[in-house]
C-alpha positions as a printed NumPy array, in Angstrom:
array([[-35.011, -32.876,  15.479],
       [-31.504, -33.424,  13.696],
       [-30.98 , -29.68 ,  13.973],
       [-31.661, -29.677,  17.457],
       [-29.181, -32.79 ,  17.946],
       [-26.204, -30.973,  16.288],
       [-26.79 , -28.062,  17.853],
       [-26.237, -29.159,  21.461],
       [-23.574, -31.547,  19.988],
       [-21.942, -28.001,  19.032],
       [-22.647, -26.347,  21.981],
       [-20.947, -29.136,  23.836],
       [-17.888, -29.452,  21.494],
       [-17.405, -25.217,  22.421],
       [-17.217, -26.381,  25.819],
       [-14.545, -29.065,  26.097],
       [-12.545, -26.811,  23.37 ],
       [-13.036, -23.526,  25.669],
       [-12.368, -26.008,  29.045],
       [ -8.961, -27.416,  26.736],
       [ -7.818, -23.927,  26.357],
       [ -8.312, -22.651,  30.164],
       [-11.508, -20.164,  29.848],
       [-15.042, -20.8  ,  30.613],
       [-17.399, -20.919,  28.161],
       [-19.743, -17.874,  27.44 ],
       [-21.646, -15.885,  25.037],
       [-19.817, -12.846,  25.487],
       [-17.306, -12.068,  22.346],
       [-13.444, -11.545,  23.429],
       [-12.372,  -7.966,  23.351],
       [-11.013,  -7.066,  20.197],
       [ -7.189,  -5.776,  19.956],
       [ -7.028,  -1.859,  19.22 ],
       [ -5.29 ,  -2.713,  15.335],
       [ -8.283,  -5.094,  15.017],
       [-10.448,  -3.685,  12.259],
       [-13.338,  -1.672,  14.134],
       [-14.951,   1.083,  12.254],
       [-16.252,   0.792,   8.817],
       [-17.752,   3.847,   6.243],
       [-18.907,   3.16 ,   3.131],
       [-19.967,   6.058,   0.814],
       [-21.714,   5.195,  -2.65 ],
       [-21.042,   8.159,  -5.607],
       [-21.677,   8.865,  -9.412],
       [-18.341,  10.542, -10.609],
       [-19.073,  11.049, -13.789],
       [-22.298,  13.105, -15.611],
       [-22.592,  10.357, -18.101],
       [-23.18 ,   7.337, -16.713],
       [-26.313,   6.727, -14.316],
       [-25.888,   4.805, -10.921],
       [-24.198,   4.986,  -8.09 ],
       [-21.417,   2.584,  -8.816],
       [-18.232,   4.459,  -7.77 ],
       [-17.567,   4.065,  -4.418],
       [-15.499,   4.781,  -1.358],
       [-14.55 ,   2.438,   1.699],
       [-12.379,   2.499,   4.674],
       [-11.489,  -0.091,   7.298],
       [ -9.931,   1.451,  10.132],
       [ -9.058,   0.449,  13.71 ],
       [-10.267,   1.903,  16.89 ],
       [ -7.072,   4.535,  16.245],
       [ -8.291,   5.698,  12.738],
       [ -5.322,   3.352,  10.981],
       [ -6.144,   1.341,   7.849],
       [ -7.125,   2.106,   4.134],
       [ -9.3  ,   3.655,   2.133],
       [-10.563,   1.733,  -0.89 ],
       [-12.328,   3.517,  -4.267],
       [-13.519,   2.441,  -6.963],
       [-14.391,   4.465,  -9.7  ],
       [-16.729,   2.74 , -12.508],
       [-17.217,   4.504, -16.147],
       [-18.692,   2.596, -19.116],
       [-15.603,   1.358, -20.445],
       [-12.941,   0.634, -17.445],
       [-13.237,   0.626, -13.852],
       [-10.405,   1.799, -11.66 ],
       [ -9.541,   0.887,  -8.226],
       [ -7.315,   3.077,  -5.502],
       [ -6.015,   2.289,  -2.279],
       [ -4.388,   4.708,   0.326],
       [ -3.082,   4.189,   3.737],
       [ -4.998,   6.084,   6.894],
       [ -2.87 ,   6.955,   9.794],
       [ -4.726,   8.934,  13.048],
       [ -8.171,   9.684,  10.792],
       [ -5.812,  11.1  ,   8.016],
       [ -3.878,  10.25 ,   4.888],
       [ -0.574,  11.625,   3.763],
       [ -2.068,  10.943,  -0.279],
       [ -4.77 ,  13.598,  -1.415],
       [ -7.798,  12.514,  -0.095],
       [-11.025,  13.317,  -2.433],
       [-14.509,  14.797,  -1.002],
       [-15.797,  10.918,  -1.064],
       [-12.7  ,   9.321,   0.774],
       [-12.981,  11.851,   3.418],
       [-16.655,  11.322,   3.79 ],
       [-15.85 ,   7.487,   3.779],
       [-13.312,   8.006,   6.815],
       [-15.606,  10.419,   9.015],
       [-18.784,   7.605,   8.425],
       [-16.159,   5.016,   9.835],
       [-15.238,   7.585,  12.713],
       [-18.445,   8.032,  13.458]])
């Protein structure tokens, strides 16, 4: 019953705040800026013969024109290394490898 009681108090606290700022309240989301972060790929790899796992790993965060980063992480027994590398238009100017690629065309889609 408390749940249910701070839930409509909620609900009605949305309301005076959305009323306060000049827009009716709904349920549908605001549309998102084009640099807002829209299209994520992650891609999960094993490097190295001599460890077992897939704990290396490849990520990029892009917007809805292919601008961000790509993020890797390479793991080995005894050091883990991480890399970052701007993405401009679905491309980087840095050498890309076979994973980061892969990581950018999951985000694309």
């Amino acid at each position: 019953m408390l749940a249910v009681g701070l839930s409509l108090y909620s609900l009605r606290q949305q309301r005076r705040l959305a009323s306060r700022l000049g827009r009716r309240a709904t349920s549908e989301p605001a549309a998102s800026p084009a640099s807002a972060l829209q299209h994520v790929g992650v891609v999960r790899f094993n490097p190295y013969h001599d460890t077992g796992g897939d704990y290396s790993f490849a990520v990029a965060l892009l917007d809805a024109a292919g601008a961000g980063v790509v993020i890797s992480g390479l793991y080995h027994r005894d050091r883990c290394r991480v890399y970052a590398k701007p993405v401009s238009a679905w491309d980087s100017s840095y050498q890309l490898t076979d994973e980061e690629r892969d990581a950018i065309d999951r985000a694309r889609g």
